[in-house]
N, C-alpha and C positions, 0 to 999 in steps of 0.2 A: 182570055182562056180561063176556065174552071174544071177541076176534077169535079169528074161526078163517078165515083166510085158503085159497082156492082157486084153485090157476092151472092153468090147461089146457097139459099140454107136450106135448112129441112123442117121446116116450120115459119112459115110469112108470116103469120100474125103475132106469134108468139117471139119472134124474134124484134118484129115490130115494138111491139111492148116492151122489150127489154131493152135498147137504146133510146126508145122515148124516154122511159125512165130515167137513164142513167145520166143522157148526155142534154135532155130538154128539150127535147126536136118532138115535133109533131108528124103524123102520119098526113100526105098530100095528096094518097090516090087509096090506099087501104085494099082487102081483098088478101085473099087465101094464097094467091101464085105471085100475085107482083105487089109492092107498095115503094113507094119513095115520102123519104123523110129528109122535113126542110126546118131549118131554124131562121125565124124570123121573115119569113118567104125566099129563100134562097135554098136550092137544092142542096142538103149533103152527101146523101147516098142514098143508094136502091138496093133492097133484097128481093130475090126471084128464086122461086121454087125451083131444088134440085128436079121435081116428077113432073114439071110442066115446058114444052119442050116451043109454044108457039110457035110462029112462023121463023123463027130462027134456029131451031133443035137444040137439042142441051146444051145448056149453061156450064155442067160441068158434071162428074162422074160421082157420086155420092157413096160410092166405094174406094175412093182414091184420098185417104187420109195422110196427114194433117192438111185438114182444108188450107190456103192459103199460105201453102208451106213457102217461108222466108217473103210472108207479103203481111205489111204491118199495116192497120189501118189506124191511123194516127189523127186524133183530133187537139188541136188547140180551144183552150175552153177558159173559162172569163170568169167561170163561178166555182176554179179547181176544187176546193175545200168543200164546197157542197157535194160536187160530183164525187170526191170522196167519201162523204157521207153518204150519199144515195148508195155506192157502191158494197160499203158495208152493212148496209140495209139487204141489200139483195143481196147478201152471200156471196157477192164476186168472187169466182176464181183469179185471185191476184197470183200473177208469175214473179212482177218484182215487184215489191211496195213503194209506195211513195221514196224518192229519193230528187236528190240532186244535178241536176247534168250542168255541167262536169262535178265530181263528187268532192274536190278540193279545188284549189285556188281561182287565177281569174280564166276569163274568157269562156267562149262556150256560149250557149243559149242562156246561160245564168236561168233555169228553169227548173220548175216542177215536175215529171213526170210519175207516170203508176201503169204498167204492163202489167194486162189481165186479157180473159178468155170469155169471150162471147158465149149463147149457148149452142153455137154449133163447133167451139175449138177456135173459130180463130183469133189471132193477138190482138188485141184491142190496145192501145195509146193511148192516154190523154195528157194533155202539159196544159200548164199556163204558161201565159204569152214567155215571149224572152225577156232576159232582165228582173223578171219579178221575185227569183230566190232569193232576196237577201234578208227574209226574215221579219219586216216591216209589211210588205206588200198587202194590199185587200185592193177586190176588185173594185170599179169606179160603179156607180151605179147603172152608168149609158153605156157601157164599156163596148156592148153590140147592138147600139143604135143605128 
């Protein structure tokens, strides 16, 4: 089994671009109402226009704010510190900066995280793997061969 995650924005292309960017995924199908973005040829997620209703009718209600309320979409990422960088590049609305999980001693994902906001509102994740907070860590070169 694999998530293949779906969120309805208000803007597909534009939103497109904005996780190509941040996260290194490539656009797999492209276009105004739908695109799916895959890293490495593996699906990660699909966005689908709130105004386009195809043979399944809307996606979701574009008046009904915080998108994705209490729905975190969360990536594990190989190249944290770049995606870091990207993200300060683009201005990301960060919610919580780069930190620690768990913030003090052991156990836990021993990880990276950084909680920030897409541009349509919803929470965006990103961590590296588990284990790799302790301060020494760089990603491996093949790490998502």
């Amino acid at each position: 089994m694999r998530p293949q995650p779906l969120i309805a924005v208000s803007d597909v292309e534009a939103s497109s671009r904005w996780y190509q960017r941040l996260l290194g995924c490539r656009s797999a199908h492209g276009g105004s109402t739908y695109d799916q973005l895959t890293h490495h040829g593996e699906l990660v997620m699909q966005l689908h226009s709130f105004a386009v209703e195809h043979h399944h009718g809307s996606i979701g209600d574009p008046k009904d704010k915080p998108y994705g309320n209490g729905v975190l979409l969360w990536f594990e990422v190989g190249d944290f510190d770049a995606v870091m960088e990207r993200a300060a590049e683009m201005d990301v609305s960060i919610v919580l900066p780069k930190h620690r999980n768990p913030p003090d001693g052991e156990g836990g994902p021993n990880h990276w995280e950084c909680w920030m906001r897409d541009p349509d509102g919803y929470l965006v994740v990103v961590a590296s793997p588990y284990g790799t907070a302790d301060g020494d860590w760089r990603p491996p070169e093949n790490l998502w061969d």
